[in-house]
N, C-alpha and C positions, 0 to 999 in steps of 0.2 A: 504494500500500500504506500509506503514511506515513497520510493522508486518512482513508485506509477505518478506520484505530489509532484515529486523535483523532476520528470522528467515532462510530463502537463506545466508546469511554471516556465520549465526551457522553452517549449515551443511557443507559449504566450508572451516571452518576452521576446521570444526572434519575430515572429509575427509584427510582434508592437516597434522593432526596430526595423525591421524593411518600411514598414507602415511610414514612421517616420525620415526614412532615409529615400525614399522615394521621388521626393518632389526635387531634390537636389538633383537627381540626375535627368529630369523630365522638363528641359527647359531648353530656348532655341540656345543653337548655340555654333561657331564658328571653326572650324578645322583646316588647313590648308592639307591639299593635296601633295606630298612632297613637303618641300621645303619653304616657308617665304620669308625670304632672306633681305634686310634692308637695303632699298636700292635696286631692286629687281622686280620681277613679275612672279605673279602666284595665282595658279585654280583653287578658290578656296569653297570649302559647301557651308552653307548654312543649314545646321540639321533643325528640323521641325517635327516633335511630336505632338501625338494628340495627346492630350491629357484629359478629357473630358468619354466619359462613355453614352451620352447622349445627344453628342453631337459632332458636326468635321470641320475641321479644319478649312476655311475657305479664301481667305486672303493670308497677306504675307506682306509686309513694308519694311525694308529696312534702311536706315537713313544712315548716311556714309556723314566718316568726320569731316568737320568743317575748319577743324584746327590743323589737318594733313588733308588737303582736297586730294582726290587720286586723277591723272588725269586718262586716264581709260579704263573704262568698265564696262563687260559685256559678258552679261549671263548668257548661260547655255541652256537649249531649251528645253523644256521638262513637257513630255507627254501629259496633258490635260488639263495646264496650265500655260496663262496669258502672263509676259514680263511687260512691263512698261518703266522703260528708264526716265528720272526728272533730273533736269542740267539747273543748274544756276549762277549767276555769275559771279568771279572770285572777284573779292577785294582787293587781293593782289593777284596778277596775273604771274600764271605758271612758264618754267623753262622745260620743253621736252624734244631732244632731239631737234635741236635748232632752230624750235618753233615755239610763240610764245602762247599758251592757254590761257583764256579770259575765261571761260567757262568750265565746270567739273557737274561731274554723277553727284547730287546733292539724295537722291532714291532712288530705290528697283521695288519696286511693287511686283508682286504675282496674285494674280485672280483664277480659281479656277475654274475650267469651261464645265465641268461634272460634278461630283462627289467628293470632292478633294480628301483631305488626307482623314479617312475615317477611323473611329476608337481602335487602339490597338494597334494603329500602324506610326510610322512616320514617314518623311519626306527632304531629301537634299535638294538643293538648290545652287549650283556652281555657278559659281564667279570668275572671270580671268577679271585682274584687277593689278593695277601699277601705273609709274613706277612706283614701289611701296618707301617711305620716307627713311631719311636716313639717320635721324632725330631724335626716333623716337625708338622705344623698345615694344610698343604693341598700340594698334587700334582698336578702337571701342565704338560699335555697332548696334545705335538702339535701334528694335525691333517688335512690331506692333502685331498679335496674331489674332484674326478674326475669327469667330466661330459661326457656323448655318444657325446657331441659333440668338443669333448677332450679340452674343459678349465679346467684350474687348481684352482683351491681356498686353498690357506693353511692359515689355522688358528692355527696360529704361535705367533699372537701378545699375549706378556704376559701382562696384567694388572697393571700397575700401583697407588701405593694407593697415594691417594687424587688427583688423573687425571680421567678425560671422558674414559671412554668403549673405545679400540680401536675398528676399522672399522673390523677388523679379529680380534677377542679374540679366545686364547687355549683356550680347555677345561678345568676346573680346579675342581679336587673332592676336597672338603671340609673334615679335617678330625675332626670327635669328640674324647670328652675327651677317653681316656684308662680305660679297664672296669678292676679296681682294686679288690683287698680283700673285701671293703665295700659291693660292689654286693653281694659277699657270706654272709658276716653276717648279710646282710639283706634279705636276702633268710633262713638265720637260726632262725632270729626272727621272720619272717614272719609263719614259720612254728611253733616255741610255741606259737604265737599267735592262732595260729590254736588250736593247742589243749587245748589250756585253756577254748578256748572258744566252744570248742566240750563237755568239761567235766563242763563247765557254762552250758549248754542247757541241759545236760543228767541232771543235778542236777535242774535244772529251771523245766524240765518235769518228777521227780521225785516228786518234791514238789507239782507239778500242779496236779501229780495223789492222793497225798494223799490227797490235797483240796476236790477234786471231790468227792474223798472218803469217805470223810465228810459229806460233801454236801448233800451227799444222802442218808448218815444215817441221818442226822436233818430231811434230808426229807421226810424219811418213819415216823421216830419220829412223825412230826407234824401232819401226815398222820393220824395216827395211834392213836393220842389225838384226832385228830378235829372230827373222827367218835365216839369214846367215846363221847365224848360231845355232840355228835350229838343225840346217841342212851338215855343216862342220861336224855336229854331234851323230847325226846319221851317218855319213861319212867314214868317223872315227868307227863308230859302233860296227861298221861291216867288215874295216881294217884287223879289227881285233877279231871278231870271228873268222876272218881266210887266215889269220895269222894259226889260230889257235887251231883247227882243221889240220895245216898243214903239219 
């Protein structure tokens, strides 16, 4: 009986902690594809679950920083949803590729043409988006999710360091280090490494064919004694018999 207590208390309090541990992972949220490295370009998705079992998922807004404008963005298209990009104009104008940007991706909205993302499931949403700044260590991506049965959730709250997860957290990409000059010269030693060791093997299997080579002359050589001796002892052995005859 005791047993049967504590091991009923066990599954009531693991219950009661998924229970509570749930919501933290059940929110939109931002992932790059690979890498997105400051200074360069990134596919990133924005995942969207449903959190609701009575209702789906039908819109999607997410509004890009305004404090790092990005000056290109262009979602990829998601089967049974509608993207509509919102530009607006920078304050200060951007430098890209020799060209100057007055205007950035200020929203990407998605709408869905059907049943959009219903209970139980979720939904990515990719982004190619850059150049990513170089500034800064991560963007923060508020994000509004509509539901069929028109409640609103904006995930808006930004993060706080050394405070609890707010109830609504942005999305927030993480960015990594800038891929410098070292990448190439280590792409260039990587490559004489290569060939050193292509012209170590060609010399390693040049030496291994002269071994062979060897090899196989001592080995007709001894071949070629050990039946002499062979034949010498025959020889001798018939010499001794007419001797001994006689």
């Amino acid at each position: 009986m005791k047993a049967s207590r504590i091991a009923a208390a066990g599954a009531v309090s693991g219950i009661a902690v998924l229970a509570l541990s749930a919501p933290a992972f059940a929110h939109v949220s931002v992932q790059p594809e690979g890498t997105a490295a400051k200074g360069g370009y990134a596919v990133v998705d924005f995942k969207v679950p449903n959190e609701r079992d009575n209702a789906s998922t039908t819109k999607l807004e997410v509004n890009f920083p305004t404090d790092h404008p990005l000056s290109s963005v262009m979602p990829e298209p998601v089967p049974g949803w509608k993207a509509e990009v919102t530009k607006s104009k920078l304050d200060k104008p951007l430098e890209s590729h020799g060209q100057k940007i007055t205007e950035a991706v200020s929203k990407v909205t998605w709408t869905a043409d059907g049943k959009g993302i219903e209970p139980g499931y979720f939904q990515k949403f990719p982004v190619s988006l850059g150049a990513l700044p170089e500034d800064a260590d991560q963007l923060v991506f508020k994000a509004v999710q509509t539901y069929s049965n028109k409640e609103v959730v904006r995930w808006i709250e930004v993060q706080q360091e050394g405070q609890e997860e707010p109830e609504t957290p942005a999305p927030v990409l993480e960015l990594a280090a800038a891929e410098g000059d070292a990448h190439g010269a280590s792409g260039a030693e990587s490559e004489d490494d290569t060939e050193a060791a292509a012209q170590n093997t060609a010399a390693d299997s040049g030496s291994g064919d002269g071994s062979d080579t060897t090899a196989r002359v001592l080995g007709i050589v001894g071949i070629v004694v050990g039946a002499a001796g062979v034949a010498y002892g025959v020889l001798a052995g018939r010499r001794r018999d007419s001797g001994a005859t006689a």
